[in-house]
N, C-alpha and C positions, 0 to 999 in steps of 0.2 A: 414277903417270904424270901429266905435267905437262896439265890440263885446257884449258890455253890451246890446244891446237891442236885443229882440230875431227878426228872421227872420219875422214873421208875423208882427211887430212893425213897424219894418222898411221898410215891404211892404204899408203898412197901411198907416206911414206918407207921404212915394215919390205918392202915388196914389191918396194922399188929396192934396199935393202943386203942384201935377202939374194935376192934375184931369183928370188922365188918369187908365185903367187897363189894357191898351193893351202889348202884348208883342211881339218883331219882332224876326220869326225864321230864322236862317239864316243856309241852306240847300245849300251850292254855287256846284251845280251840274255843273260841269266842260260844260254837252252839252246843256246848257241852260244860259249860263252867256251871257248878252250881246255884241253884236257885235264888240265895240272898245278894247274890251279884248281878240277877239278868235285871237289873233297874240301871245299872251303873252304866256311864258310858264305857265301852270297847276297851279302852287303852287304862281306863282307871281300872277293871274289873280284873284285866289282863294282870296290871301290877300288883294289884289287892291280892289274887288270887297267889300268883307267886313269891309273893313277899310269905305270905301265912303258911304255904306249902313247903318252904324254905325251912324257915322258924319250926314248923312242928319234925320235920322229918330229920334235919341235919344229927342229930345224935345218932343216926342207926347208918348215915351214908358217911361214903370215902370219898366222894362225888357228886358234883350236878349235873348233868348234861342238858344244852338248854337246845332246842331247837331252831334254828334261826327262822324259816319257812315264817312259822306261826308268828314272831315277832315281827316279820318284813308285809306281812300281809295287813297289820296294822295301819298302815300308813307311816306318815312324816315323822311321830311322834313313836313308834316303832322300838327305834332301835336307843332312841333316850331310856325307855321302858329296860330295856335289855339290858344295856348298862347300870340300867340301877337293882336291878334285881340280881345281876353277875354282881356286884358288890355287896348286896347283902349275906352274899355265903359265907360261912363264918370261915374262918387263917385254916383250921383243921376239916376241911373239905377241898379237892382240886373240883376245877370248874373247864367241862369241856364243851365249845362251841362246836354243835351239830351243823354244819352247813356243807359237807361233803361237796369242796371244790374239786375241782380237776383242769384248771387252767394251764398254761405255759408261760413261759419269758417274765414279761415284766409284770401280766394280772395276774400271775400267780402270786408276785413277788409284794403286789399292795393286799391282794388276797390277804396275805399273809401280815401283811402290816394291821389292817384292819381288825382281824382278829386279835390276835397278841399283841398291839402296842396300842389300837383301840379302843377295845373291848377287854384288853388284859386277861384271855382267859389263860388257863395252864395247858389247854389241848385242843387238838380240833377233830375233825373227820377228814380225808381228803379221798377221791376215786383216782383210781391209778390207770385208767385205759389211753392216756397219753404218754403215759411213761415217767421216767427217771427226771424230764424237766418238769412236769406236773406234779410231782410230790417232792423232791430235796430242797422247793422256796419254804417249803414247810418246817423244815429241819433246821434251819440255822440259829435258835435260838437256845441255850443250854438252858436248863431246868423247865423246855416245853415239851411236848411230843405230839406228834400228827401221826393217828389211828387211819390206818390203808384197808379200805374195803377188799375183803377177800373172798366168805364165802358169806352171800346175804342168806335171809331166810324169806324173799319178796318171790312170789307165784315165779315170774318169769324169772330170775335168778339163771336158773338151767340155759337160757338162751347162749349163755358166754361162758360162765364159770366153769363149768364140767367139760368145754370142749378142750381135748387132746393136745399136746404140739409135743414131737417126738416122745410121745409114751407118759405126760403129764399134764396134770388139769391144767389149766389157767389161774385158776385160783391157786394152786399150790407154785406155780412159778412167781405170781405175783406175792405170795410170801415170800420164798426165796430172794430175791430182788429187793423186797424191804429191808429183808436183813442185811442185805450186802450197803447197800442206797444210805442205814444206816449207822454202818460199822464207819462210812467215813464224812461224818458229820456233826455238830453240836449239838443237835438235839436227840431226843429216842424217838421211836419209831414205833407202831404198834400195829394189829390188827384186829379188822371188826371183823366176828364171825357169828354168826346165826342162833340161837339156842336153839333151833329146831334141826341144828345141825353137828350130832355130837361125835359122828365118823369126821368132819372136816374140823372141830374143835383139837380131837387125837391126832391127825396125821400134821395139820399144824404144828402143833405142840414137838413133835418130834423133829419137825425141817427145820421151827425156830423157836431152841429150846427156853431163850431169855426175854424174846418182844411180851410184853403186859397184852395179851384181848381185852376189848370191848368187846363183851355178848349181851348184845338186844334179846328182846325177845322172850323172856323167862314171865310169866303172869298173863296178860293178856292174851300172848301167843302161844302158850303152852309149852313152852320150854321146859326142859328138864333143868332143875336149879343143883339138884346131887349130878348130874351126869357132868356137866358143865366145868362143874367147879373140881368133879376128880378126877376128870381127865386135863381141863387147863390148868390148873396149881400142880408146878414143884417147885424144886429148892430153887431155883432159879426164875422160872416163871407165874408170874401173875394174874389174875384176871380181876376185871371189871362187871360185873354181874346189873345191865341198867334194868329198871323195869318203868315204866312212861305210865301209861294208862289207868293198871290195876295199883295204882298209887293214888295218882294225883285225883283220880274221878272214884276213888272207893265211896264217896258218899254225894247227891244233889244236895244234900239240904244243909242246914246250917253247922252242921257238926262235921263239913268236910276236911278240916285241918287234923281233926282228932283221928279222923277214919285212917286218912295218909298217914299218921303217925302209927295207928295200929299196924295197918298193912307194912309196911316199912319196918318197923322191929320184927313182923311178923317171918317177915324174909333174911333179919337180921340173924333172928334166934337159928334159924335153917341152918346158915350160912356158916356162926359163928361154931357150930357143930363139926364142920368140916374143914373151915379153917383151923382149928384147934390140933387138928388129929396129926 
C-alpha cells in the first residue's frame, strides 16, 4: 500500500468506492466457533474460521479488526495464526489490531513495533490513562493511526469517563488531547466511542471535527447503526461502524461464511443509505 497518503485518506477513498463503513471484528472464541470446526484442533479451527469469514465478508467491509486477546490465548502458535490471517485481508480493506495498549517509554515504543512492523496492521487501539507518553509511540508512523478510547459502552465505563475536572468529562478532555497529541505527529489519531453512546458520539464530533471514530458496539450490543453514523459522519469526519459477534457467529452450522456474508451486506445495505446522503 502506497504510504504517501495518510490513514484517514485512504479510509475516506475504500468507504466511497465501495460505500460501505463497516468493519468486521473477528474475536474467534474457541467455544463458540461453529460446529464443523469443533473436531479441529484450537489453532487450525481459529485460522480456518478466519480465513473463510475474511473471504466471504470483505466486499461489504472498509475494515478488519482483529482482536489480539483471543489470538494470544492460543498459545505459541497464536500469533503465526494472526499474522496469517492479517494477511489474508484483501489491498481494499485497512486492518486494525485490537490490543488496546497503554504503556509508556520504551514498551510503548516495541508495543508499537510489534504491531505495525510485525503484524503490519494499518491501525491499532491504545488506552490513554497514562497520558501523552502512552499514546504519541503510537503515532509515529505516517499512513497508520492509533484509535484512543474515549467514551466505552463496558457496564463500568462510568467509573472514570463521566467524572468532571473543571467543568469536563474525562472523556471529552481525553479527546481534546488526541487532537492536540495528533496535530504534531505522523501518524492520525482517532477515537473509540461506544454505539450505545450517541450524546458522546455528538459532542465528540463537535470537539474533534476531523479524527475518523471506531464505534463498537452496533449488532450484538444494540447500538443505534442510523444514530451513529449521522451524528459521526461530516464533510470532514468519519467513522468506523465494527460489528464482532452478530457477524462472525450469525450461524453454528456449516453455512457460517454465507451467514457473515449476509449479515455483513446486511449492515452494508443500512449504511450505504446514509453514507450516500
Amino acid at each position: 500500500t502506497g504510504m504517501s497518503e495518510t490513514f484517514t485518506e485512504r479510509l475516506r477513498s475504500l468507504q466511497r468506492d465501495k460505500q460501505t463503513a463497516l468493519c468486521v471484528g473477528l474475536d474467534p472464541d474457541p467455544e463458540r466457533l461453529p460446529d464443523p470446526l469443533s473436531e479441529m484442533e484450537p489453532l487450525e479451527a481459529a485460522r480456518e474460521f478466519c480465513l473463510d469469514i475474511i473471504e466471504a465478508t470483505a466486499p461489504f467491509a472498509c475494515a478488519f479488526k482483529f482482536n489480539l486477546a483471543f489470538f494470544e490465548a492460543l498459545g505459541d502458535g497464536g500469533l503465526r495464526v494472526l499474522r496469517e490471517v492479517i494477511g489474508a485481508v484483501p489491498e481494499n480493506a485497512l486492518t486494525i489490531g485490537d490490543a488496546k495498549r497503554g504503556d509508556i517509554g520504551n514498551s510503548a515504543r516495541f508495543y508499537a513495533r510489534a504491531l505495525f512492523d510485525d503484524l503490519s496492521v494499518d491501525a491499532c487501539t491504545v488506552a490513554p490513562y497514562m497520558g501523552r507518553d502512552a499514546v504519541t509511540p503510537f503515532l509515529q508512523r505516517r499512513g497508520t493511526a492509533a484509535f484512543v478510547l474515549a467514551r466505552t459502552s463496558n457496564p463500568g465505563a462510568d467509573d472514570l469517563q463521566t467524572c468532571t475536572i473543571d467543568g469536563e468529562a474525562l472523556y471529552q478532555r481525553v479527546g481534546r488531547l488526541t487532537r492536540e497529541w495528533a496535530s504534531e505527529t505522523p501518524a492520525d489519531a482517532g477515537l473509540v466511542v461506544g454505539a450505545t453512546r450517541p450524546d458522546a458520539v455528538a459532542r465528540l464530533r463537535e470537539l474533534c471535527p476531523a479524527l475518523p471514530f471506531l464505534i463498537p458496539g452496533v449488532g450484538a450490543q444494540g447500538g443505534s447503526l442510523k444514530s451513529c453514523l449521522e451524528l459521526g459522519t461530516t464533510g470532514e469526519g468519519t467513522v468506523i461502524i465494527n460489528s464482532s459477534r452478530s457477524i462472525i457467529y450469525a450461524s453454528e452450522e456449516g453455512d457460517y461464511a454465507e451467514a457473515s456474508a449476509q449479515e455483513a451486506e446486511r449492515l452494508q445495505q443500512e449504511m450505504k443509505y446514509y453514507l450516500a446522503e
